[in-house]
GUMAR-123384 format. One record per residue: z, y, x of N, C-alpha, C in turn. Coordinates in nm, 4 decimals. Atoms other than C-alpha are relative to their C-alpha. Layout:
! GUMAR-123384
SITE       n.zz       n.yy       n.xx      ca.zz      ca.yy      ca.xx       c.zz       c.yy       c.xx
SITE          Z          Y          X          Z          Y          X          Z          Y          X
...
***
This chain:
! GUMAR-123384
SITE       n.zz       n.yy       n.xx      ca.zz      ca.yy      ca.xx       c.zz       c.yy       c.xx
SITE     0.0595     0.0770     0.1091    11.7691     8.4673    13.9578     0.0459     0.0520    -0.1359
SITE    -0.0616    -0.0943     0.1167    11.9950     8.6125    13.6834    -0.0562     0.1122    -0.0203
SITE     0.1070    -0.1563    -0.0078    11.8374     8.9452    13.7300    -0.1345    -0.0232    -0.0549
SITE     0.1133     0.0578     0.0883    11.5211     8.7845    13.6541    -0.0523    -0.0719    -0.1412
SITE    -0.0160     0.0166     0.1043    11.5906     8.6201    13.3788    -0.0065     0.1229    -0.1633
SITE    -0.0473    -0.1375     0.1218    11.7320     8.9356    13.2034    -0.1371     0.0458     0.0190
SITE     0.1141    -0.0850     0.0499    11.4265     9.1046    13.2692    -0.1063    -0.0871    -0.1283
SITE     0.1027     0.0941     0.0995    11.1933     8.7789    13.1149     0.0778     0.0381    -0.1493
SITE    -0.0522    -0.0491     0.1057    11.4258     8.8650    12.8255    -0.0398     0.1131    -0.0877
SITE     0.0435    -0.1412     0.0155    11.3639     9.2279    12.8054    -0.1546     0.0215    -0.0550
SITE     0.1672     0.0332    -0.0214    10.9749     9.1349    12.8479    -0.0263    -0.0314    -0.1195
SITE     0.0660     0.1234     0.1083    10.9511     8.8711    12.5288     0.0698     0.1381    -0.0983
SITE    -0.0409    -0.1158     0.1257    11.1664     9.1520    12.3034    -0.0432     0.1099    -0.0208
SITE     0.0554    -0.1063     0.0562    10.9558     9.4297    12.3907    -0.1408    -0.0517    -0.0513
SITE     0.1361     0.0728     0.0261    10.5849     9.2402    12.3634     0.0224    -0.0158    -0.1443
SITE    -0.0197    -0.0051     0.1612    10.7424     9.1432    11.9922     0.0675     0.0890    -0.0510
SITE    -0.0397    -0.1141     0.1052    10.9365     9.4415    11.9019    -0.1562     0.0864    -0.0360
SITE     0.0611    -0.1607    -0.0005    10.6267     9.6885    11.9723    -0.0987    -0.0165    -0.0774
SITE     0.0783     0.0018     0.0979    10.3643     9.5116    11.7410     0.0418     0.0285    -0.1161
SITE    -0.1063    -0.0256     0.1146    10.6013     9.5422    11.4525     0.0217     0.1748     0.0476
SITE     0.0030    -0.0978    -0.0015    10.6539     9.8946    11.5366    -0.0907     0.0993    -0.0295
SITE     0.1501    -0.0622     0.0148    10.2832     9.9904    11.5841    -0.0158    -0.0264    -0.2072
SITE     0.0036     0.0256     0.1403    10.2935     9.8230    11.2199     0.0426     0.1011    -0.1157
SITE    -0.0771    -0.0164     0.0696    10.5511    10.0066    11.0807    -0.0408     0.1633    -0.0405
SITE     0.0524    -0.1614    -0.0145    10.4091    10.3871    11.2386    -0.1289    -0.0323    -0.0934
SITE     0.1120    -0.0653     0.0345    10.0610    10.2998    11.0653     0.0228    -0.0252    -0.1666
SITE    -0.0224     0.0347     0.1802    10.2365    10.1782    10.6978     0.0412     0.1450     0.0070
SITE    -0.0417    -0.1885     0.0408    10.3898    10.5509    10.7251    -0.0811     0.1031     0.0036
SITE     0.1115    -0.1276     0.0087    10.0879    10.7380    10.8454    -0.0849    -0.0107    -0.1278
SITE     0.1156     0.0133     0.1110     9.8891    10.5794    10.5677     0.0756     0.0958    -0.1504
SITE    -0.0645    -0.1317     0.1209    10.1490    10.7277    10.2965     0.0001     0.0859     0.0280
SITE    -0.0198    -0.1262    -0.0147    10.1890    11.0259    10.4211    -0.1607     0.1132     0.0266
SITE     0.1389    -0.0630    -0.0168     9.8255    11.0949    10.5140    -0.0833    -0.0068    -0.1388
SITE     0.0751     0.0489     0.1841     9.6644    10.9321    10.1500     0.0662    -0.0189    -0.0720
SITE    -0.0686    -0.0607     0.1350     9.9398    10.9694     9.9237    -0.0663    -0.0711    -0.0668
SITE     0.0124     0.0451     0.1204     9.8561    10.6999     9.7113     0.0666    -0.0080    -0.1461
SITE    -0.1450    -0.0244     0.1127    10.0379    10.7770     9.3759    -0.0815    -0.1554    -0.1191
SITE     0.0048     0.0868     0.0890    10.1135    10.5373     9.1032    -0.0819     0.0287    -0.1224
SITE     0.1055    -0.0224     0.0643     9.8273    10.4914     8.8180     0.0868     0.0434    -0.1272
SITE    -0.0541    -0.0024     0.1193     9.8941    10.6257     8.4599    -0.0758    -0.0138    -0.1081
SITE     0.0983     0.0432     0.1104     9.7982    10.5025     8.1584     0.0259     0.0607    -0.1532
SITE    -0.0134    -0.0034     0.0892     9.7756    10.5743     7.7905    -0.0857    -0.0623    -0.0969
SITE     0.0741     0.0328     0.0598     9.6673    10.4548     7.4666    -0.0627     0.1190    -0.1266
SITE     0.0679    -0.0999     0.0715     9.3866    10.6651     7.3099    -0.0509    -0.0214    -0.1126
SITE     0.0703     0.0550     0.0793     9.2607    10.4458     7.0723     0.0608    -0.1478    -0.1137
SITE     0.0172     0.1396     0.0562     9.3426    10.1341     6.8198     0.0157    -0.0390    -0.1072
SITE     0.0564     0.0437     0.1532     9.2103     9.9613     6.4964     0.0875    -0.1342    -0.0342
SITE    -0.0142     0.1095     0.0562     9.3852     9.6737     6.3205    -0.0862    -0.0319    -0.1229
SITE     0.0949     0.0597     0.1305     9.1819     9.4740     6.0823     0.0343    -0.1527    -0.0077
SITE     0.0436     0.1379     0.0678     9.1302     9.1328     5.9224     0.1619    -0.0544    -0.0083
SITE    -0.1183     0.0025    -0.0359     9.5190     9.1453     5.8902     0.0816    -0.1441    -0.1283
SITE    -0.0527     0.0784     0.0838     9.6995     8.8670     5.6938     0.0972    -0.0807     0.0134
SITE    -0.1464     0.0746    -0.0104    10.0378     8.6743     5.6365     0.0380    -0.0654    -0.0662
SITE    -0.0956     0.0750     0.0269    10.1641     8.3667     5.5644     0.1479    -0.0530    -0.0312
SITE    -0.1372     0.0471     0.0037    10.4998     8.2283     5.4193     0.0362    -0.1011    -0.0396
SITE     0.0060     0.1065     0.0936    10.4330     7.9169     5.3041     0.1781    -0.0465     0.0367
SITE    -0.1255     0.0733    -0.0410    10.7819     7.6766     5.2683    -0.0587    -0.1372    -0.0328
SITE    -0.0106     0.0804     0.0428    10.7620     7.3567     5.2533     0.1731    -0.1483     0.0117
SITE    -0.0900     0.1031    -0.0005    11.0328     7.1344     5.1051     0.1550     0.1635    -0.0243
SITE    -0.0695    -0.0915     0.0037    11.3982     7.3155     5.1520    -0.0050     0.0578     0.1702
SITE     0.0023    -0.0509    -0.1118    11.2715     7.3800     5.4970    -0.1113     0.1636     0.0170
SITE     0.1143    -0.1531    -0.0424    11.1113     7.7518     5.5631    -0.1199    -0.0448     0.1219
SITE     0.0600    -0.0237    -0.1068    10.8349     7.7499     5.7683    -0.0383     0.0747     0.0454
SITE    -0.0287    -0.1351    -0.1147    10.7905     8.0365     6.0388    -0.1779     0.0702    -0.1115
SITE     0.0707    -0.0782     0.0469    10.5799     8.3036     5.9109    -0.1121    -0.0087     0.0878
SITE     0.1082     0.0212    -0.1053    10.1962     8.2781     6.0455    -0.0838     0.1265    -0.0513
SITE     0.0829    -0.0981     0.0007     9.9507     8.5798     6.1229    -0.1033    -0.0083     0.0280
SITE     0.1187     0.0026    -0.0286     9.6192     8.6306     6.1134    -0.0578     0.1711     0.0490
SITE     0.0465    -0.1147    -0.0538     9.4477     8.9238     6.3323    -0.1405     0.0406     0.0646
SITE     0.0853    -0.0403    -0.1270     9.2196     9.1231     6.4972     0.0097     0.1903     0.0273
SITE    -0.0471    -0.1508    -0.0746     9.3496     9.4412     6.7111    -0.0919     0.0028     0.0950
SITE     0.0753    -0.0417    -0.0914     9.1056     9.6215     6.9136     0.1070     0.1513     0.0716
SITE    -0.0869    -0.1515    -0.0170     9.2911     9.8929     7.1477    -0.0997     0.0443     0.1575
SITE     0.0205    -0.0652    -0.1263     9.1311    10.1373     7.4018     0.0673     0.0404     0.0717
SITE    -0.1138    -0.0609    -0.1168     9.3573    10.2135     7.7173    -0.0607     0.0749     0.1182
SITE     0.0341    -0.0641    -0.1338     9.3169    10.4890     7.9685     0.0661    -0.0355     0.0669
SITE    -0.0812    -0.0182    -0.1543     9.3874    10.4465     8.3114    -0.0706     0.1005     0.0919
SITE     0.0249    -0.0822    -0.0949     9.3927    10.7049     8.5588     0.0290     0.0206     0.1108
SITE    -0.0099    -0.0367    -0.1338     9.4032    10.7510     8.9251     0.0595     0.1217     0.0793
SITE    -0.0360    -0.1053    -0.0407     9.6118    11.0405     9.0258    -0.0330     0.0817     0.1131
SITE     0.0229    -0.0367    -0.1653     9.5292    11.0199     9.4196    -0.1010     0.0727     0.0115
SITE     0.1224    -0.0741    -0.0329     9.3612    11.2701     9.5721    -0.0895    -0.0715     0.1529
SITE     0.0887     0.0306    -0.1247     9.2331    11.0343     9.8775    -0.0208    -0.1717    -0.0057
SITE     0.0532     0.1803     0.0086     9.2294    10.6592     9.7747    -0.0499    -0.0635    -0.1031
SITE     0.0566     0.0568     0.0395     9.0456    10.4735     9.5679     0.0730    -0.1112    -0.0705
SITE    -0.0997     0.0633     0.0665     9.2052    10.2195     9.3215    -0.1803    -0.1330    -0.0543
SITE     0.0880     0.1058     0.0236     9.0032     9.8324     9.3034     0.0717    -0.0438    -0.1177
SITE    -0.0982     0.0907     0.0726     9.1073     9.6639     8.9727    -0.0297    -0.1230     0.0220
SITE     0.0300     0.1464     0.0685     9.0705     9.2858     8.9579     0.0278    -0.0779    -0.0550
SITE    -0.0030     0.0407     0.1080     9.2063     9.1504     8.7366     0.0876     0.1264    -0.1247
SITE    -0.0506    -0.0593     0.0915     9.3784     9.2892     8.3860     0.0401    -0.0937    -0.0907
SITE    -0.0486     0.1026     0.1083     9.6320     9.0378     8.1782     0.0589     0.0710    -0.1138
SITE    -0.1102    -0.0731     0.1207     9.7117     9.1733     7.8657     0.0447    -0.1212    -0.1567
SITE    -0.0563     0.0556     0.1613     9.9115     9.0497     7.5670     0.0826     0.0533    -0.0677
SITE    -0.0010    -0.0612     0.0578     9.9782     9.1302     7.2747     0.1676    -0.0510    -0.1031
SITE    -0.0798     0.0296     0.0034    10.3558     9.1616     7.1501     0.0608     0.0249    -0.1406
SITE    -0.0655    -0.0555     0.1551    10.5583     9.1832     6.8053     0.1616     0.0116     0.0234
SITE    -0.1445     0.0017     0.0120    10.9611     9.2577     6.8434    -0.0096    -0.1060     0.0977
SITE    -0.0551     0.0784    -0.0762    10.9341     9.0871     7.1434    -0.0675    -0.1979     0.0046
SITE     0.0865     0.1389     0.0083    10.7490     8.7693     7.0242    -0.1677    -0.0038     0.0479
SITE     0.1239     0.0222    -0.0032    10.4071     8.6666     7.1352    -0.0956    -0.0369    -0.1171
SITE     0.1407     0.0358     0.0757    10.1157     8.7289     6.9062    -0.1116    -0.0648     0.0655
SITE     0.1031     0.0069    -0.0298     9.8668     8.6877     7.1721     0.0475    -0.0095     0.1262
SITE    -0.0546     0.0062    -0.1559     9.9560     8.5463     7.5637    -0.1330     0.1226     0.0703
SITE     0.1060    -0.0755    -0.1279     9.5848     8.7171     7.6539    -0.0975     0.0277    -0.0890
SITE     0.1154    -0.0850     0.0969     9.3199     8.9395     7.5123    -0.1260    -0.0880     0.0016
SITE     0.0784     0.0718     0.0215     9.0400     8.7640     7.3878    -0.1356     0.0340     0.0690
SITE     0.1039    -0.0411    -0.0591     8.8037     9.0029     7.5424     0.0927     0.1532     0.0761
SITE    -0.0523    -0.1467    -0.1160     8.8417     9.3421     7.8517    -0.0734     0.0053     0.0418
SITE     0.1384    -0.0458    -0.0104     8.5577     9.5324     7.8583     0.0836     0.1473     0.0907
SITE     0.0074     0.0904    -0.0968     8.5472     9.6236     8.1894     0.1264    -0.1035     0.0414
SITE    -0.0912     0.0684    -0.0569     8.7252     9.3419     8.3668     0.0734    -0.0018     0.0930
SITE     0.0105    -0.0361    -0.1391     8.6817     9.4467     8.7135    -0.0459     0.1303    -0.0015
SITE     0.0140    -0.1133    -0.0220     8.6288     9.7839     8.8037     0.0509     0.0893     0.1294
SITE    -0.0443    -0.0761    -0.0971     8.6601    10.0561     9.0777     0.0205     0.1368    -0.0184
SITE    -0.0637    -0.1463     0.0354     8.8391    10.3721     9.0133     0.0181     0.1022     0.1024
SITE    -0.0170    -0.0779    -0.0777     8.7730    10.6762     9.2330     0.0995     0.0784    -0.0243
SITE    -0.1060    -0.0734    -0.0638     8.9767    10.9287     9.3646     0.0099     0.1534    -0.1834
SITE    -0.0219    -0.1185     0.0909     9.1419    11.1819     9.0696    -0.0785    -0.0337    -0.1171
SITE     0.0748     0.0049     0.1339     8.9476    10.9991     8.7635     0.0649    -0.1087    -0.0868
SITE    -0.0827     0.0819     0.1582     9.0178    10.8113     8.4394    -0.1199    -0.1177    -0.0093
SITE     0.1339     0.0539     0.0817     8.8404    10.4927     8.2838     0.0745    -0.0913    -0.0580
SITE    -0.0158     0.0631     0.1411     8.8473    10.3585     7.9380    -0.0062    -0.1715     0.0106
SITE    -0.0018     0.1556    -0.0086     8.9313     9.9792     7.9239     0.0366    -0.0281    -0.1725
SITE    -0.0391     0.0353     0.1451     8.8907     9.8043     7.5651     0.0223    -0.1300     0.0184
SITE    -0.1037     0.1554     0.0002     9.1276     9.4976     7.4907     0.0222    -0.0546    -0.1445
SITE     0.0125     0.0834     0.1499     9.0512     9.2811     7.1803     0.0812    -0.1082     0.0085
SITE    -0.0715     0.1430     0.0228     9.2575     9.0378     7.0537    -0.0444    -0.0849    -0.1584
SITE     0.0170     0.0820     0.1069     9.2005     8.7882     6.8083     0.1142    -0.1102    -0.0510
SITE    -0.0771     0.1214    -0.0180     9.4684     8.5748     6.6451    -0.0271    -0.0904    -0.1424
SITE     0.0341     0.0660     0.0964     9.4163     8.2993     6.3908     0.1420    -0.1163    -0.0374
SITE    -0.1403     0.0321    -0.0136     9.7783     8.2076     6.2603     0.0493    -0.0551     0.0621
SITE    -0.1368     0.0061    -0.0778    10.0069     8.2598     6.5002     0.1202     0.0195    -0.0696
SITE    -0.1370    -0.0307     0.0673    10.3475     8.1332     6.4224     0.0744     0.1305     0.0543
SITE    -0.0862    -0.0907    -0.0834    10.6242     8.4149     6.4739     0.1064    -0.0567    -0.0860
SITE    -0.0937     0.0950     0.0994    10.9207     8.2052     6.3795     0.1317     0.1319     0.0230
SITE    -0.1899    -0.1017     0.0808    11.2955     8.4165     6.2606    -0.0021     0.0779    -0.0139
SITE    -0.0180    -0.1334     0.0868    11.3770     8.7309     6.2012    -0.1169     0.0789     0.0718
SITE     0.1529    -0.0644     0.0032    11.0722     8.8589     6.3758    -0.1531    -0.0044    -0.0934
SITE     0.0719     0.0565     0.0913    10.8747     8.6795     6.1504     0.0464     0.0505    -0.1294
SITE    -0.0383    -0.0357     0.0996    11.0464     8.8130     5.8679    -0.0175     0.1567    -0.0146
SITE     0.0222    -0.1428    -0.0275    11.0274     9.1739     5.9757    -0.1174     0.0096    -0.0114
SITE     0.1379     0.0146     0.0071    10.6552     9.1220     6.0350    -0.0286    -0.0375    -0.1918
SITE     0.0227    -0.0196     0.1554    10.6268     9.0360     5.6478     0.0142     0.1030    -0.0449
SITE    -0.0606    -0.0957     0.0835    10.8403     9.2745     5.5420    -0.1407     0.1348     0.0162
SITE     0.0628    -0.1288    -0.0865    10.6300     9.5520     5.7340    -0.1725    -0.0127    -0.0908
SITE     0.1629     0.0543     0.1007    10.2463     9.3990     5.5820     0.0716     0.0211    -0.1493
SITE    -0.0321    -0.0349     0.1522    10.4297     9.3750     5.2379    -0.0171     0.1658    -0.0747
SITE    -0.0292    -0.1671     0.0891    10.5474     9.7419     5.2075    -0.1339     0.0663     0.0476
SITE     0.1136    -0.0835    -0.0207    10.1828     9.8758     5.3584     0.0205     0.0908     0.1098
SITE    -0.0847    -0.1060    -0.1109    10.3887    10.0422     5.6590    -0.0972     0.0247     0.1193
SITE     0.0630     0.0205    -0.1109    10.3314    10.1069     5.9967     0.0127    -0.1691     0.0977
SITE    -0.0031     0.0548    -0.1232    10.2980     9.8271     6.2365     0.0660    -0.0577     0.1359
SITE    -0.0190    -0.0600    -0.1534    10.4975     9.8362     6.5285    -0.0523    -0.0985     0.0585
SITE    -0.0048     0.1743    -0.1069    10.3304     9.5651     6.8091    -0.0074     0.1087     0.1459
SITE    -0.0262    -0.0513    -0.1226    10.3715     9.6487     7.1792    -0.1078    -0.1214     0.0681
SITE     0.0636     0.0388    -0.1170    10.1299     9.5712     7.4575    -0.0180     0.0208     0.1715
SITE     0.0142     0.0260    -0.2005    10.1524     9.4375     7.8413    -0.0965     0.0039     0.0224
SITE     0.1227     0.0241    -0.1096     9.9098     9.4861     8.0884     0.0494    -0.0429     0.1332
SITE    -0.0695     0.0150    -0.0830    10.0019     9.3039     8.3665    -0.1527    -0.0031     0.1488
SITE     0.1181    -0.0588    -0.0694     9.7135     9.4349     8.6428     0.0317    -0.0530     0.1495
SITE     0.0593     0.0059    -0.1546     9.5901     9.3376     9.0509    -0.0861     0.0730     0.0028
SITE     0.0823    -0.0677    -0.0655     9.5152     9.6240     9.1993    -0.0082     0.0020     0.1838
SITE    -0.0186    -0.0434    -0.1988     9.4033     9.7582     9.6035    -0.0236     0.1029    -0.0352
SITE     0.0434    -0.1704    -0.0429     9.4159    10.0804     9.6885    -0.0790    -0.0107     0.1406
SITE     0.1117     0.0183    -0.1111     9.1501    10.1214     9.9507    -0.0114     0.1460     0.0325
SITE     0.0021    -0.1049    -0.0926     9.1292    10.3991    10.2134    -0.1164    -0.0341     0.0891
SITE     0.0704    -0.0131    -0.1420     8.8231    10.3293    10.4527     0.0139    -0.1842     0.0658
SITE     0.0024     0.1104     0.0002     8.8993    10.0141    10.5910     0.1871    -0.0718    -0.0038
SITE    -0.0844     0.0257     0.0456     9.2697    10.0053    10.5018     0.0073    -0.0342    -0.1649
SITE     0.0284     0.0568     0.1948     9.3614     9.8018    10.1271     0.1747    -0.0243     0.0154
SITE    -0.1197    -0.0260     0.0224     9.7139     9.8254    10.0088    -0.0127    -0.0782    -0.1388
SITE     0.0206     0.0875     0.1298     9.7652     9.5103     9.7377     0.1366     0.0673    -0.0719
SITE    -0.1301    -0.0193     0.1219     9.9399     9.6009     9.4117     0.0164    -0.0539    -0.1163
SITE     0.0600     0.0623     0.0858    10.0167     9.4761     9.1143     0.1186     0.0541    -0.1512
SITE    -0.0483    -0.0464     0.1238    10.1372     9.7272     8.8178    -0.0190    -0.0926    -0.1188
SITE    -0.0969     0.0672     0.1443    10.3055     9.6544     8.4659     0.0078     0.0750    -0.0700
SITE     0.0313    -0.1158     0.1039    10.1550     9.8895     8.1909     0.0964    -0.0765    -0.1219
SITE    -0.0794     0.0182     0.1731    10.3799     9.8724     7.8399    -0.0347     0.0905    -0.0936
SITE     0.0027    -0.0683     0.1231    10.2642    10.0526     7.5404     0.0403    -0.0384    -0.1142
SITE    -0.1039     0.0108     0.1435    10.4669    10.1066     7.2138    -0.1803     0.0197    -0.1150
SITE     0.1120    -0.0221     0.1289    10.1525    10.0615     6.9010     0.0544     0.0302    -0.1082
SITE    -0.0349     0.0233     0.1830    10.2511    10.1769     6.5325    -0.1579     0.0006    -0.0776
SITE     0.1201    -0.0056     0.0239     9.9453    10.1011     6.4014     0.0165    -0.0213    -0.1966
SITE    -0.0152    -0.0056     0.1982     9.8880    10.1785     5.9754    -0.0731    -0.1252    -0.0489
SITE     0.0609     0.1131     0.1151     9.8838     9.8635     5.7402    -0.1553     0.0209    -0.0123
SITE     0.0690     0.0305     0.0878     9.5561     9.8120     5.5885     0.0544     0.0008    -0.1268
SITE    -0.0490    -0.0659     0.1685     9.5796     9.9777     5.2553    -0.0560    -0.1565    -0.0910
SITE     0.0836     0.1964     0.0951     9.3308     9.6210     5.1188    -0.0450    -0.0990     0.0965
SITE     0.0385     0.1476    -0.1061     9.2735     9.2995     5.3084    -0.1368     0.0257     0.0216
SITE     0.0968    -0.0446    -0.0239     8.9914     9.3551     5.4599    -0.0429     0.1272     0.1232
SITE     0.0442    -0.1649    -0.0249     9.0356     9.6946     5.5226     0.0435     0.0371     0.1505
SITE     0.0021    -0.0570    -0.1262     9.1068     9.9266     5.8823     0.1073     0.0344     0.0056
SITE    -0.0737    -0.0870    -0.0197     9.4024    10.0678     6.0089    -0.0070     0.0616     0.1701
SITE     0.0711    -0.0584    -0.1249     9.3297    10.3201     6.2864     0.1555     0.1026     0.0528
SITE    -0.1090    -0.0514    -0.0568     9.5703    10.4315     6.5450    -0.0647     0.0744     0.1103
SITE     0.0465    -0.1252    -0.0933     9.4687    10.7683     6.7604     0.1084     0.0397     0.0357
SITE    -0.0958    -0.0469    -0.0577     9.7565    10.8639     6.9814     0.0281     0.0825     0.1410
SITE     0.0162    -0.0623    -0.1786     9.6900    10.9363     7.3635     0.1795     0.0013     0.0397
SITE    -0.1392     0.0650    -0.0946    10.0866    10.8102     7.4444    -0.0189    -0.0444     0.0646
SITE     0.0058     0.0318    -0.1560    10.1502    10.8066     7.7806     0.1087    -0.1280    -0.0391
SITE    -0.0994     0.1702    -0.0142    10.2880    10.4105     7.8514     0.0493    -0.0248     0.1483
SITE    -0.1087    -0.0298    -0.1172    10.5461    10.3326     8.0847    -0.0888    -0.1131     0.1035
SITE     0.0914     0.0651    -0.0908    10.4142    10.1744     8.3929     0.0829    -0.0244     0.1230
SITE    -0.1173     0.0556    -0.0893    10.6121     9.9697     8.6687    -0.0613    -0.0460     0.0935
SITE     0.1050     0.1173    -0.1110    10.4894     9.8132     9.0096     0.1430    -0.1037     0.0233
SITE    -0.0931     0.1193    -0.0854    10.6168     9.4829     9.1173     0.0237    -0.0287     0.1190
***
């Protein structure tokens, strides 16, 4: 009876080791056969306009510096793989100053959704609109300073992306973390454009 036992033992640990195994051989054949590589992005493109800044105080209390915007930025993304296919569905971007939020999410992302073949690029445009946003302390103060003197800019933008990589009837969920650095030029007159052409490659992270 003991003897038997051990085997029923043997029985239940191989039946559940060997699906998990079969699992494990076809997560390795799939890398090694389709080499899915990580996407890369840059920014090729972006305009600030309708730019303006608040400092009102009232009383002996300061109140946080408020901005008014509208940043348009074009971002490449590209597909390195030479055998899989890259689904986007969604694309969260926002738009950052020293770390503070101008913008949790682009007002518009032209496309939204998209399917990216094997070894190609495609242009995604990400508008933001802001209609004074506080940026309260010394970010807020830097941000003046920066509009005052006619400077550059600096704002930084997340993309926080759901992608699949798709092989045939294999899909591999992902979900990269684009960062680009912007210096984008003042507006010389209210009103006016400041145009940022760069093609910097932005750092890019999976979760």
């Amino acid at each position: 009876m003991a003897g038997s036992d051990a085997d029923r033992e043997k029985s239940c640990c191989c039946s559940c080791c060997t699906p998990l195994i079969s699992l494990g051989v076809v997560v390795l054949m799939y890398w090694a056969i389709f080499q899915p590589h990580q996407i890369r992005a840059r920014v090729d493109y972006a305009e600030l306009s309708s730019l303006s800044v608040s400092n009102a105080s009232s009383g002996s209390s300061p109140s946080p510096v408020t901005v008014s915007y509208h940043v348009a930025v074009n971002l490449s993304l590209y597909n390195p793989s030479k055998r899989v296919g890259i689904y986007y569905d969604t694309l969260d971007a926002a738009l950052r100053y020293r770390g503070a939020v101008l913008s949790p999410a682009a007002s518009a992302a032209s496309p939204a959704e998209f399917h990216q073949r094997r070894k190609a690029g495609r242009a995604v445009r990400l508008v933001f609109d802001g209609e004074r946003v506080a940026v309260p302390g010394d970010a807020g103060t830097q941000l003046d300073g920066e509009v005052r003197a006619k400077a550059e800019l600096g704002l930084e933008l997340s993309v926080e992306a759901r992608v699949r990589y798709v092989f045939g009837i294999v899909k591999v969920r992902q979900r990269p973390a684009v960062w680009c650095a912007l210096s984008i030029p003042v507006p010389p007159v209210p009103g006016g454009l400041g145009v940022l052409g760069s093609g910097d490659r932005c750092r890019v992270k999976y979760r």
